[in-house]
N, CA and C atoms as an extended XYZ file, in Angstrom:
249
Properties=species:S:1:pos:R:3:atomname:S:1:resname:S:1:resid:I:1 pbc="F F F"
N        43.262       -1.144      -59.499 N   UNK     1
C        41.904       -0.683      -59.744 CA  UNK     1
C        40.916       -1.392      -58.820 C   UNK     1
N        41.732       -2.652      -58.724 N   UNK     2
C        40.224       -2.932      -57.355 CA  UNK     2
C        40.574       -2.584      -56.492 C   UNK     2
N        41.778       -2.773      -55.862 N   UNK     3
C        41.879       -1.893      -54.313 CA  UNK     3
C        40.971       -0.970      -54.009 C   UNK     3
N        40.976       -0.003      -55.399 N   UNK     4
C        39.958        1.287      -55.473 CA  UNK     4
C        38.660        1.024      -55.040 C   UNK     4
N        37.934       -0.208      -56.186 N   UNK     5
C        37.046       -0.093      -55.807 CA  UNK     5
C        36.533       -0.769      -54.851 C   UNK     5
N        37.325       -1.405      -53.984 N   UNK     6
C        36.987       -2.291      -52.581 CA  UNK     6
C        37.292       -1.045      -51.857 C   UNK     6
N        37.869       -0.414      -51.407 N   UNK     7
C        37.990        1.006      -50.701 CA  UNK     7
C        36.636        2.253      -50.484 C   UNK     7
N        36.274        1.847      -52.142 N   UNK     8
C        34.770        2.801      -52.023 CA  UNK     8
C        33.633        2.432      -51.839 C   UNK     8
N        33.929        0.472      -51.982 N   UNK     9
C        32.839        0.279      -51.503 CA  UNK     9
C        32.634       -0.204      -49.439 C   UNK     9
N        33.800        0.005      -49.311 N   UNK    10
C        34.017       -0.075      -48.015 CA  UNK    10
C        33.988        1.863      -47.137 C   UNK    10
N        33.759        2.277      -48.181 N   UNK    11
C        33.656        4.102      -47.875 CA  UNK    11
C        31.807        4.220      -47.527 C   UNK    11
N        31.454        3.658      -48.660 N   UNK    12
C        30.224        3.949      -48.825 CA  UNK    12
C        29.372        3.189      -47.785 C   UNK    12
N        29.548        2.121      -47.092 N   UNK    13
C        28.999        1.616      -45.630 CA  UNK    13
C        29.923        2.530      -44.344 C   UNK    13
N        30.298        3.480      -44.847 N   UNK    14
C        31.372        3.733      -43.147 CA  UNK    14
C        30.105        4.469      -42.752 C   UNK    14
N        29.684        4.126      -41.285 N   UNK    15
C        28.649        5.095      -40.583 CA  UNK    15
C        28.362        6.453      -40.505 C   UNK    15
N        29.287        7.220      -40.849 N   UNK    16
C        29.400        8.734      -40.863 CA  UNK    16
C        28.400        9.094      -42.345 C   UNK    16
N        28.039        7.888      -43.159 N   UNK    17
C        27.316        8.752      -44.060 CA  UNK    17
C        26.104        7.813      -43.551 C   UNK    17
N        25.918        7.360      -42.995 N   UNK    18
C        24.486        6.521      -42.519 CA  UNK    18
C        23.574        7.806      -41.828 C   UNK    18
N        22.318        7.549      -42.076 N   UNK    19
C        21.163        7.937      -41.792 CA  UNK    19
C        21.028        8.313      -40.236 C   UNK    19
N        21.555        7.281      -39.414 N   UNK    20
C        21.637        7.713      -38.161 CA  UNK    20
C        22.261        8.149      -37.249 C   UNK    20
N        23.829        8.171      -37.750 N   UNK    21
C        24.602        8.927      -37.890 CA  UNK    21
C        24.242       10.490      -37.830 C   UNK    21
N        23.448       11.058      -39.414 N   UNK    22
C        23.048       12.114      -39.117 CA  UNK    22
C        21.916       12.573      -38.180 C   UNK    22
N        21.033       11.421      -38.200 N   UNK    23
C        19.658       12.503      -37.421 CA  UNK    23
C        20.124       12.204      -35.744 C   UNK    23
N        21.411       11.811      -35.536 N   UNK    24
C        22.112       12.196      -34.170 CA  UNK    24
C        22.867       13.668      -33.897 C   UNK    24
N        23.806       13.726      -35.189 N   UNK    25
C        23.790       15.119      -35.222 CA  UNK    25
C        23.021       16.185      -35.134 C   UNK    25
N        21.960       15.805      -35.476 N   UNK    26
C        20.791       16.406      -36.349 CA  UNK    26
C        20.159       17.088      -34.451 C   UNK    26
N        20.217       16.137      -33.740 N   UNK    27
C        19.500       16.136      -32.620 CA  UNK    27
C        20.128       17.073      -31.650 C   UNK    27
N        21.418       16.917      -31.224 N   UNK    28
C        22.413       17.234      -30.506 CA  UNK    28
C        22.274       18.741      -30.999 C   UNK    28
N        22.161       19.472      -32.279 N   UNK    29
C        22.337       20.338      -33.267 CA  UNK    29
C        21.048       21.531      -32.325 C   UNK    29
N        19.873       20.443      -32.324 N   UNK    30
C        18.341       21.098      -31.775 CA  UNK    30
C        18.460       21.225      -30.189 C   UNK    30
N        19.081       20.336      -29.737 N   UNK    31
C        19.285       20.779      -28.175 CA  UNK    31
C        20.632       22.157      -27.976 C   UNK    31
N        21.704       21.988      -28.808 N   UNK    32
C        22.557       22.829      -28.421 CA  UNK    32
C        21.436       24.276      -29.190 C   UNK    32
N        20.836       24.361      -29.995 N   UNK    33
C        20.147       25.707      -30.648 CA  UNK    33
C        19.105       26.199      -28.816 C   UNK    33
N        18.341       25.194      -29.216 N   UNK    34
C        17.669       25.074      -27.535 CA  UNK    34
C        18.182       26.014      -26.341 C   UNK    34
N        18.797       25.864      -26.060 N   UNK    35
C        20.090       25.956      -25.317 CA  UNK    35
C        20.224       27.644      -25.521 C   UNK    35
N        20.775       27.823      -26.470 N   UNK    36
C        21.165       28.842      -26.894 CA  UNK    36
C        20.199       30.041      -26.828 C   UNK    36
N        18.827       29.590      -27.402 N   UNK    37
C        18.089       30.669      -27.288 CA  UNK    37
C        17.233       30.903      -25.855 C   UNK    37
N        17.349       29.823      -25.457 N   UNK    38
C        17.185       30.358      -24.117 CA  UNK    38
C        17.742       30.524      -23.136 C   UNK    38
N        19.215       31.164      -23.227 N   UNK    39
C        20.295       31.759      -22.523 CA  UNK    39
C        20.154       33.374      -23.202 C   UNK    39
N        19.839       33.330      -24.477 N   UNK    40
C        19.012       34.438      -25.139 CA  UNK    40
C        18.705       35.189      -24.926 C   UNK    40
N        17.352       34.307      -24.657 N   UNK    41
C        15.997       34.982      -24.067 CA  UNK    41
C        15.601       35.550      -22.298 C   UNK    41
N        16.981       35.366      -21.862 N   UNK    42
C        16.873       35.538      -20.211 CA  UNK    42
C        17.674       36.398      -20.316 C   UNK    42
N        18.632       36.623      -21.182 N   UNK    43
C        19.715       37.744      -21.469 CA  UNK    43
C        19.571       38.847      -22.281 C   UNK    43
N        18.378       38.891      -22.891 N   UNK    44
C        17.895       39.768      -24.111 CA  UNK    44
C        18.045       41.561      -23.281 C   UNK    44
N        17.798       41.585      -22.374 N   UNK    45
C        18.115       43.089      -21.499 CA  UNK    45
C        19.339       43.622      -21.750 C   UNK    45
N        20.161       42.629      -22.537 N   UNK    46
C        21.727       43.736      -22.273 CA  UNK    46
C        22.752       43.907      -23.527 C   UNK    46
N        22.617       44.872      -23.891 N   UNK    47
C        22.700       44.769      -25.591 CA  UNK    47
C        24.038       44.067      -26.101 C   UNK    47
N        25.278       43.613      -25.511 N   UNK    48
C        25.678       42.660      -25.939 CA  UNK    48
C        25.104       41.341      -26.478 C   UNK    48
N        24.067       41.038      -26.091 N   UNK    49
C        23.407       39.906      -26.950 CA  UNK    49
C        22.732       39.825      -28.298 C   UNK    49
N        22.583       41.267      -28.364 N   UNK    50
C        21.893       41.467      -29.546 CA  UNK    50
C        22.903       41.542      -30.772 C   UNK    50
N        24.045       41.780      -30.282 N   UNK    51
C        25.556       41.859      -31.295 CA  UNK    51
C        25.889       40.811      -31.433 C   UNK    51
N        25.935       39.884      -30.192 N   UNK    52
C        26.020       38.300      -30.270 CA  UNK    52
C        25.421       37.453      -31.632 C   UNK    52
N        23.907       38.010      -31.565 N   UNK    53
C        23.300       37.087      -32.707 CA  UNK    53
C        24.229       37.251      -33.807 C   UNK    53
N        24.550       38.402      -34.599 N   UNK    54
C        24.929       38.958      -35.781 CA  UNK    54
C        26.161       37.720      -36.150 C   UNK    54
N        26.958       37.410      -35.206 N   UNK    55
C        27.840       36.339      -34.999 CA  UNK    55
C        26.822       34.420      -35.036 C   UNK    55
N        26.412       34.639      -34.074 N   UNK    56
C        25.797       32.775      -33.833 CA  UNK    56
C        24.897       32.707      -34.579 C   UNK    56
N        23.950       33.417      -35.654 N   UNK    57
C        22.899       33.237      -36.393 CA  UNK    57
C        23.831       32.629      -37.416 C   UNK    57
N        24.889       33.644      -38.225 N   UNK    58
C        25.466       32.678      -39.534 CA  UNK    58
C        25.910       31.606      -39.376 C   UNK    58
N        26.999       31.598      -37.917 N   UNK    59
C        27.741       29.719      -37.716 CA  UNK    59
C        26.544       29.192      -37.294 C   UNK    59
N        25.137       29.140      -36.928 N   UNK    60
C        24.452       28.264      -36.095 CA  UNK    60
C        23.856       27.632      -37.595 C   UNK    60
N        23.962       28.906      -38.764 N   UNK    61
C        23.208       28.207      -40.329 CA  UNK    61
C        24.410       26.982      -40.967 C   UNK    61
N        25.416       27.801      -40.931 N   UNK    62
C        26.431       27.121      -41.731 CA  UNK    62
C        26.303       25.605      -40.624 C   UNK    62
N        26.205       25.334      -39.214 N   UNK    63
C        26.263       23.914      -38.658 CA  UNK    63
C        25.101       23.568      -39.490 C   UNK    63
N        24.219       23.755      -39.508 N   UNK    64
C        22.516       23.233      -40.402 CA  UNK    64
C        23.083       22.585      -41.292 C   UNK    64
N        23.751       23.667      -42.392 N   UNK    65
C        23.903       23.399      -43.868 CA  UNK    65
C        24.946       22.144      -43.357 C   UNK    65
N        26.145       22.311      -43.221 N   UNK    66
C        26.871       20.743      -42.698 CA  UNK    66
C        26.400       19.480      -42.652 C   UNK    66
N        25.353       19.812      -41.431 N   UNK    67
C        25.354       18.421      -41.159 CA  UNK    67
C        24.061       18.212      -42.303 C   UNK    67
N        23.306       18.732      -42.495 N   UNK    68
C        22.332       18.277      -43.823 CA  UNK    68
C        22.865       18.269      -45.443 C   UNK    68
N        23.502       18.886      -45.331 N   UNK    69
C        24.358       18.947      -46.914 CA  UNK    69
C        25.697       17.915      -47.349 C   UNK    69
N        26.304       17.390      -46.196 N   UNK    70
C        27.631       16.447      -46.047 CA  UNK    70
C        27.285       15.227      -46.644 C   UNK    70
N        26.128       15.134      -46.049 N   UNK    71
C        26.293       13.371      -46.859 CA  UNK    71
C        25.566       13.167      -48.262 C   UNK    71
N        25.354       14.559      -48.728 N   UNK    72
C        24.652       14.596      -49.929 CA  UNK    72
C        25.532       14.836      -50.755 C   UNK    72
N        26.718       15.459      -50.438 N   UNK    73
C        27.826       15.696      -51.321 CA  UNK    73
C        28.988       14.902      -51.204 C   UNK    73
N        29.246       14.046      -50.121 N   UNK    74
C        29.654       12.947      -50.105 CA  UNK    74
C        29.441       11.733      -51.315 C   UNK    74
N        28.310       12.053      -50.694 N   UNK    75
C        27.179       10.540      -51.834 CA  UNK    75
C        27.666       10.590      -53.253 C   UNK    75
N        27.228       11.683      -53.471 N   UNK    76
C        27.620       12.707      -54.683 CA  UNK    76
C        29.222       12.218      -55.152 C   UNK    76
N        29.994       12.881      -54.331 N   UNK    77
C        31.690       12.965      -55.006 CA  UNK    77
C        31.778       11.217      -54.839 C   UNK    77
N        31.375       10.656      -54.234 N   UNK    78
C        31.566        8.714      -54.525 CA  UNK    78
C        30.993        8.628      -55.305 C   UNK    78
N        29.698        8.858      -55.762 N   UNK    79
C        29.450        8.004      -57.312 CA  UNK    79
C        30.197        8.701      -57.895 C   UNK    79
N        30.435        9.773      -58.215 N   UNK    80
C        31.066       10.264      -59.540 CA  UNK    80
C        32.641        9.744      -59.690 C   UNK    80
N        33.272        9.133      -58.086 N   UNK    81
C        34.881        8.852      -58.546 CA  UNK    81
C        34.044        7.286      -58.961 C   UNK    81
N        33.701        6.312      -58.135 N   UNK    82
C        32.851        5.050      -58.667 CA  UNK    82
C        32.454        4.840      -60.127 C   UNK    82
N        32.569        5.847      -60.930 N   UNK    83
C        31.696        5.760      -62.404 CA  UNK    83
C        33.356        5.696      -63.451 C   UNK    83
């Protein structure tokens, strides 16, 4: 039982749920969107792009939800095994 809880409390400092950790993702996330729409917006003339979105709009949400939702449900499923 302590192994356990030396394990979670050695879980709960691992950097991947740290703060800066995410708003690196977070960043990388706004340049690759960046990116994207303005390969877009120079390409908008040729209607393959417009079929394109229908595709990169849902995965570009679901990366959002990831990287903002992970360490909240992380956080989450450790206290509740911790209790």
């Amino acid at each position: 039982m302590d192994a356990l809880k030396k394990e979670l409390q050695q879980l709960s400092k691992d950097p991947i749920l740290s703060k800066k950790h995410r708003n690196k993702k977070l960043l990388v996330y706004l340049v690759r969107t960046l990116i994207a729409v303005t390969i877009i917006y120079f390409l908008w003339d040729y209607d393959w792009v417009k079929w394109v979105l229908y595709i990169y709009i849902p995965l570009n949400l679901i990366s959002l939800i990831s990287i903002l939702g992970w360490n909240y449900f992380l956080n989450k499923r450790l206290a509740k095994t911790q209790k």
